[in-house]
N, C-alpha and C positions, 0 to 999 in steps of 0.2 A: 274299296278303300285300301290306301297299302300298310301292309302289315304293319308296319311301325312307324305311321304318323303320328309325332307328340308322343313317343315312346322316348325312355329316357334309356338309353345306351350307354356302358361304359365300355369302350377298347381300348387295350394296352398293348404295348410296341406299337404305336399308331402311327412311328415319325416317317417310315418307311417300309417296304414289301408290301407284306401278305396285310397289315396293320391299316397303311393310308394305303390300298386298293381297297379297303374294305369299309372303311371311313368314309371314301367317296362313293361306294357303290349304296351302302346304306344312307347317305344325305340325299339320296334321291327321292327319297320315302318323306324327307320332312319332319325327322325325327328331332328329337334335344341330344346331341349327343357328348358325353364326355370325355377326350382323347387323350390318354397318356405317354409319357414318353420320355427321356433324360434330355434329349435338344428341343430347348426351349425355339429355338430360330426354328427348326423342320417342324414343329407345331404349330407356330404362327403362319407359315408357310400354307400349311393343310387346311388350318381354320378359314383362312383367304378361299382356301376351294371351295372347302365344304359350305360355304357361304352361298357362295355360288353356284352351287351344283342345287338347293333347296333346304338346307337343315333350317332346321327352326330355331335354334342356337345350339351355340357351340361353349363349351368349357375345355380349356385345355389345361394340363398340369402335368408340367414339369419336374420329374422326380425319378430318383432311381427306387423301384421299389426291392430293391433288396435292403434298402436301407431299413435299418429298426423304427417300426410307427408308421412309415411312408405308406403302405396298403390302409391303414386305418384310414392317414390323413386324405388318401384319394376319396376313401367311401365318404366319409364326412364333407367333404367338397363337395360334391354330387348331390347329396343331403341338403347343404345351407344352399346350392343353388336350385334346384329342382324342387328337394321333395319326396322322391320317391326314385327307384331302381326297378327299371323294366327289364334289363338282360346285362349281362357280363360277359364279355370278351376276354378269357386268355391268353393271349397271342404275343406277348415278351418275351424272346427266348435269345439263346444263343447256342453252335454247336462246335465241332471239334471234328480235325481232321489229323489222324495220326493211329498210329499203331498201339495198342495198349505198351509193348514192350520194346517202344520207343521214348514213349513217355520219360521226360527228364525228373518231373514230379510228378505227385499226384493230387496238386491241390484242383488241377483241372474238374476234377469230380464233385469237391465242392462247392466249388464256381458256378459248374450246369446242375445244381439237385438245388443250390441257392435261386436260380434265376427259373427255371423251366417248372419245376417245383414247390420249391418252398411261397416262392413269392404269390403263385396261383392259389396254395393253399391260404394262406392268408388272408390273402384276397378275398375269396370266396366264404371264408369263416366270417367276414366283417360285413360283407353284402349280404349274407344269405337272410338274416332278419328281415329287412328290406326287400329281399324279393321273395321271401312267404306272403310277404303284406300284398302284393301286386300279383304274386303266382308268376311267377318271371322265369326267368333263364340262362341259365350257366352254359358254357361254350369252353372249351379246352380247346385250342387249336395243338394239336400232340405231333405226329409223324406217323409216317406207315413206318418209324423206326420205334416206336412205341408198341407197335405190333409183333413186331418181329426184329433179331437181332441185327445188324448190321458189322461188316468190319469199316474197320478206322472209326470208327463213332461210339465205340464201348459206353465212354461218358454220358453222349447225347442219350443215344437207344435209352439207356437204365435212367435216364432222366425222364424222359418220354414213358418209358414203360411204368414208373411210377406214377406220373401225373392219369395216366388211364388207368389204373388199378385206384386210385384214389375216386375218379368220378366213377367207374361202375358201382362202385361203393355205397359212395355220397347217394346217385339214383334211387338204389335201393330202400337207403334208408328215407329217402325223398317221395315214395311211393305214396300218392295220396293226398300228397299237402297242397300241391298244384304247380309247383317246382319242377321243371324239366330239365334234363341236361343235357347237353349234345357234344360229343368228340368227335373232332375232326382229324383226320389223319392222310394227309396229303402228303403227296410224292413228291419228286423232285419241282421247285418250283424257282421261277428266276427271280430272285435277291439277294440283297444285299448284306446278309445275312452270311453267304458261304465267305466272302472277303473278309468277312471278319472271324472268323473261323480261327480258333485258337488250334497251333500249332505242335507240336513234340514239346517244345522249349518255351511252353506257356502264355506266348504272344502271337496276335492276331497275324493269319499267313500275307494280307494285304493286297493278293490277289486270289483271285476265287479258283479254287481246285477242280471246275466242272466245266466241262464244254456245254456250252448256253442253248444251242442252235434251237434243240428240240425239247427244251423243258419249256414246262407249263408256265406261261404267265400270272405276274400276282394279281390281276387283273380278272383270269379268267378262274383263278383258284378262289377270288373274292366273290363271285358271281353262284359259283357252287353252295360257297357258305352260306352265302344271302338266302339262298333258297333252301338251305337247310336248316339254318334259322325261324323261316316263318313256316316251316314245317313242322316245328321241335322235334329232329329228326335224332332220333337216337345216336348214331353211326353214319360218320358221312368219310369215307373213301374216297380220293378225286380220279383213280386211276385205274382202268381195267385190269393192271397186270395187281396195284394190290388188291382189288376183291377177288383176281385169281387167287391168287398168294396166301390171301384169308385159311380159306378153304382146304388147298393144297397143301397150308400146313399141317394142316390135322393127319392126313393120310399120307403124306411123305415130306417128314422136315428134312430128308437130307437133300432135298429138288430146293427147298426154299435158300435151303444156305448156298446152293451153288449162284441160283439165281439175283441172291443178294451180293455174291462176291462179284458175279457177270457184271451188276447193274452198276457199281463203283466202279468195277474196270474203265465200260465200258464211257463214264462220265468224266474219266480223270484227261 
């Protein structure tokens, strides 16, 4: 039977990347799912897939949840239509591309600790009742910049780095209740996410700052998750060089910082 048939799913940033690769890789299962996103058009869009790819239904909702309420009113949605919360998707984010001491402002910082952050946390404050009841599953989709520092991404990183200090946390205290969490922390992946990559001068750069050729598809980053998902895998990495990296850092962070400045060189 597959893991999450007539499982009720919530994903967020669903309208696009790593979100609707993962939307569709899970409608194959036959799940209920619920997909969120601020473009209502690229929702209706996915729902037409996910149709067709097998879900059992689909709820879509349209909303920015950084907005005040909007995390509440997604859980309650899910609620008046299902019933119940089988797992939780974090996967809304956005990042930044620029030098800290380029930076024209610095409200970039509470921009990505609003969106990568705050909104997960809430999120997961409003589900988490709901999935004691089912014993379900929280998901952090993070970065290997959550793990480790990054230049040009100060923002992102300590946005990332917070959302993974929050769930090993949350685990902990989740020890027991039947509550699983699982962090995902993947490497460079191909979306649409770097084009919108806020800038020095606080507006999105319009084109993507990375040479695409040899990054990882959201596709195939979706495929990972999926199956870390029905593992309840504590830690899921998608990349050799970060489970090197992991490691490597412990015994020589000054190899990781080179290898982090190599790995933007060598994507720009």
């Amino acid at each position: 039977m597959a893991a999450f048939q007539n499982r009720v799913l919530i994903v967020t940033g669903a309208s696009e990347g790593i979100g609707r690769a993962l939307a569709l890789e899970l409608a194959r299962e036959h799940p209920r799912l619920v997909l969120a996103a601020r473009s209502a058009e690229r929702l209706a869009s996915l729902e037409r897939d996910c149709w067709a790819r097998g879900a059992a239904d689909v709820l879509c909702v349209a909303d920015d949840l950084t907005r005040p309420g909007a995390c509440e009113s997604l859980v309650e949605a899910s609620i008046a239509r299902f019933g119940r919360i089988d797992a939780l998707v974090n996967n809304a984010g956005a990042t930044m591309w620029s030098r800290f001491d380029a930076l024209a402002e610095l409200g970039i910082f509470d921009r990505l600790m609003q969106i990568n952050f705050h909104a997960p946390v809430r999120l997961t404050h409003a589900a988490l009742p709901h999935l004691r009841k089912s014993r379900g599953l929280v998901v952090a989709v993070a970065s290997l910049a959550g793990l480790t520092g990054v230049p040009e991404r100060s923002a992102y990183a300590a946005s990332k780095h917070a959302l993974v200090g929050f769930c090993d946390s949350l685990r902990i205290e989740l020890k027991g209740s039947g509550v699983d969490v699982t962090v995902v922390a993947p490497d460079f992946v191909l979306s649409e996410i770097h084009r919108r990559a806020i800038g020095p001068d606080g507006t999105p750069l319009g084109t993507t700052p990375m040479q695409e050729g040899e990054i990882m598809t959201a596709e195939q980053c979706a495929k990972l998750i999926r199956h870390a998902m029905a593992r309840r895998k504590r830690l899921l990495i998608t990349s050799s060089r970060g489970r090197l990296g992991r490691w490597l850092k412990l015994v020589n962070p000054e190899a990781i910082d080179r290898i982090a400045a190599r790995a933007i060189r060598e994507r720009r």
